[in-house]
N, C-alpha and C positions, 0 to 999 in steps of 0.2 A: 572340541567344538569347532566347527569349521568357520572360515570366516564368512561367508554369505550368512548363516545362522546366526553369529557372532552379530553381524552389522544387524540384522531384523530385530533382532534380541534390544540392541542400544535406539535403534531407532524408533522402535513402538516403546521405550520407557520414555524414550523424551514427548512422544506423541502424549500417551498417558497422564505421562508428571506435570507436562506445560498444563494439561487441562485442570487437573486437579490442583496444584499450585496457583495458576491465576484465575478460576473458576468464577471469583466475588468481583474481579478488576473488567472480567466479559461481561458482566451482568451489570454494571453501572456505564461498560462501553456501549450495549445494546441496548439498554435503557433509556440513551441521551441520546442515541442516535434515533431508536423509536419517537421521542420526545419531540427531534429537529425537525422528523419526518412529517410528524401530528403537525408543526407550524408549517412548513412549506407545502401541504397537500391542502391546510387552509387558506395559505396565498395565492397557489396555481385557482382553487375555487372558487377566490374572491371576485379573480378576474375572466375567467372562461373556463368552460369546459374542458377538461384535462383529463391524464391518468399520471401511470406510475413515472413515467418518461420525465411528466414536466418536473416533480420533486425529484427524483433524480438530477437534474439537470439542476434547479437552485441550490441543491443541498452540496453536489461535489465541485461546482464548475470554478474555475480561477479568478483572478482579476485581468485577466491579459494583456497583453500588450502596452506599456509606458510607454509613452514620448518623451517625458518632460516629468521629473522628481515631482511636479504638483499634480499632477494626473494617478499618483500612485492611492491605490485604495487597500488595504489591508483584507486579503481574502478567509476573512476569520474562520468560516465553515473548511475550509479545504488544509487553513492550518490545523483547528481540532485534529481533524482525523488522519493526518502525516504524524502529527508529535503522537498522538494517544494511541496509535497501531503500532511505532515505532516505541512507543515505550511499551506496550504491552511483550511486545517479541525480545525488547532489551532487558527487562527487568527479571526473565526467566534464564537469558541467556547468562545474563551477571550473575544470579543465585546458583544456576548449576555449575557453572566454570569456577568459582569460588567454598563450593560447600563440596560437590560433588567429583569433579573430576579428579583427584587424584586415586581413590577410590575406586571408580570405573574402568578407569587407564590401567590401574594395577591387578583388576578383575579381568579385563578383556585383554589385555599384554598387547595394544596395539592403538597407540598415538595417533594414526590416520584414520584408521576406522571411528573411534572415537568422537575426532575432526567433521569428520565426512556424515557422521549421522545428523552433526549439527546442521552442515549445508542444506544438506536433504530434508529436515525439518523445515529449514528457512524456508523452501518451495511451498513444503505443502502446509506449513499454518499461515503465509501467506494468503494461500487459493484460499483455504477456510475460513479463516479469517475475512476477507470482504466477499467470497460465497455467502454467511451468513449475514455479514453488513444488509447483502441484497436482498436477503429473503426478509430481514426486519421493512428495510426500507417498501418493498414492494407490497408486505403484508397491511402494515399500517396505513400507508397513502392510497390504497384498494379500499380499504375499507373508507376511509376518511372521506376520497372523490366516489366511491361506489361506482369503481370503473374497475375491474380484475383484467383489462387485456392494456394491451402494445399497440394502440394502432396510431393514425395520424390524428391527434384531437383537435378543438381549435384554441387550446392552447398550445401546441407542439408548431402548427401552420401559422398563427400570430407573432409569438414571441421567440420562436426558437430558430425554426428552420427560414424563416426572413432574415436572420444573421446569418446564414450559413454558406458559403462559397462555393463549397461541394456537396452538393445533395444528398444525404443519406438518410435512410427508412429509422422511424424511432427507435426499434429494436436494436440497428446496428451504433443509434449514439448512445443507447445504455450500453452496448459491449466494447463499445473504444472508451468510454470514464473508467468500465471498471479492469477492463484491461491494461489500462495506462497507471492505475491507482496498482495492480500487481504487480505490474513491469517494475516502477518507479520503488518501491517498496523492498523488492528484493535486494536491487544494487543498494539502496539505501542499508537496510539491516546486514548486509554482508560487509560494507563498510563496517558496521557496527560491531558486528561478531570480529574483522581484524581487529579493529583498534581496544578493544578489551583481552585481548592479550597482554597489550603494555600500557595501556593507563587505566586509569580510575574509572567506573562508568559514570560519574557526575560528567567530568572531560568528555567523556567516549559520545556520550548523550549530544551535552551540546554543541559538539564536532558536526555529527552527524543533523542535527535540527539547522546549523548555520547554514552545511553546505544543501539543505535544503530551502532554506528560506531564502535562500541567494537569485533562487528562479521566479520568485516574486516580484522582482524589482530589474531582471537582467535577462535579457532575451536570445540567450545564448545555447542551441542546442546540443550543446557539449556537455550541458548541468543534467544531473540524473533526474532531477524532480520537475523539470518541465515537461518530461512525455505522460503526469500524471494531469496536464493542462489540457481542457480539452479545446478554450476559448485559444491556446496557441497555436495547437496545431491545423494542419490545413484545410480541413473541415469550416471552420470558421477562418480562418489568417493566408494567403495565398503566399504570402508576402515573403515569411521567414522558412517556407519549402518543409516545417517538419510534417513527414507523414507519419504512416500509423505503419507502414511496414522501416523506416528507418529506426524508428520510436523500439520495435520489436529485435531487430538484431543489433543495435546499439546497444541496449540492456541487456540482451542475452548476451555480447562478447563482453560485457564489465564484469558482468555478475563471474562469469567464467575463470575469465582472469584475476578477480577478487577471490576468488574462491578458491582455486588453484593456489594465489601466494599465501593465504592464512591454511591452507595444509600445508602447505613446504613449510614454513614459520613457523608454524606447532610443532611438525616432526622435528625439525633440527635444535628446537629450543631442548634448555634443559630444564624444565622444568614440568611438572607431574601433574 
């Protein structure tokens, strides 16, 4: 079997087996995200004329910017769906690394390939993953506002783009949330996939949720989870310079480099 085949072979069972394995955990994810979507599409309504933009926008956006520890507000929506996508993609990662890999490893006779199907997973149940978030969210708050386009509403000109520093069209601030929600996500879960090598995923978990929750409270563009902020970045904030193309290759050199040291680390380990 060659290896290009070899690696399609492992990479479409984890595509497959993640589906089938957490199947019931995506249907109570889309479910509650449907549910968020039903209340913020009745909010954007209560107040102005909207579309899918404005629930968008209440449903992902952060708390931004602290001054002062009493200015802090607890960004409840935008924590949901960091902890609950990050355990989704954790919770398959820990069952197959614990039940299955030794088995697979000894089947395909190559530790890296192995490795590398995981990475490559992490990419694309990522994009899938809030691809579909978006089609719930857009599906629901369309029907709810009885608006199915993207244009400037007046609620997108009252309350959104009057905070905004840098002008951008609504289509382009639904693709910097959900872009920033992908970027943010992958460094994050590739942390995740290292550190489940040598600890426990209860540890591994709340590793990964602290050094997320850290961007909450600290305005440091150096934290992985603030390029999933859209009220931080310069669109809204002039202030702390993070753009949407630093946001992009700052993530893509982590993830690379994360990804990179958890293949050397598996290959070299000894263990199956």
């Amino acid at each position: 079997m060659t290896r290009g085949r070899t690696f399609y072979r492992l990479l479409s069972h984890d595509l497959s087996y993640s589906l089938a394995y957490g199947k019931y955990k995506f249907i109570v994810f889309y479910g509650l995200i449907a549910l968020l979507s039903l209340m913020m599409g009745a909010e954007v309504k209560s107040v102005a004329n909207g579309n899918t933009v404005g629930t968008v926008y209440l449903l992902l956006k952060d708390n931004g910017y602290i001054k002062t520890l009493s200015d802090y507000e607890l960004p409840y929506y935008w924590d949901f769906i960091q902890f609950f996508t990050l355990f989704l993609i954790g919770d398959f990662l820990y069952q197959d690394l614990n039940n299955n890999r030794t088995y697979v490893v000894l089947r395909c006779h190559s530790k890296l390939q192995y490795m590398l199907s995981k990475v490559c997973w992490l990419i694309i149940q990522n994009m899938l993953l809030f691809a579909g978030m978006f089609i719930v969210i857009y599906a629901v708050s369309s029907i709810v506002l009885g608006d199915f386009s993207f244009h400037s509403s007046a609620y997108f000109h009252h309350y959104i783009a009057s905070l905004m520093n840098n002008s951008v069209s609504p289509g382009q601030l639904v693709w910097r949330i959900f872009l920033g929600y992908i970027l943010t996500n992958l460094v994050l879960s590739s942390i995740l996939l290292l550190l489940l090598q040598w600890l426990s995923p209860i540890v591994s978990f709340l590793g990964v949720i602290i050094i997320s929750s850290l961007s909450t409270f600290l305005g440091t563009k150096w934290l992985p989870a603030i390029h999933s902020m859209i009220l931080k970045q310069d669109t809204f904030n002039r202030e702390h310079h993070l753009t949407l193309s630093f946001s992009v290759i700052y993530c893509a050199v982590c993830f690379v480099v994360i990804a990179a040291f958890t293949l050397y680390t598996f290959r070299k380990s000894e263990v199956y």
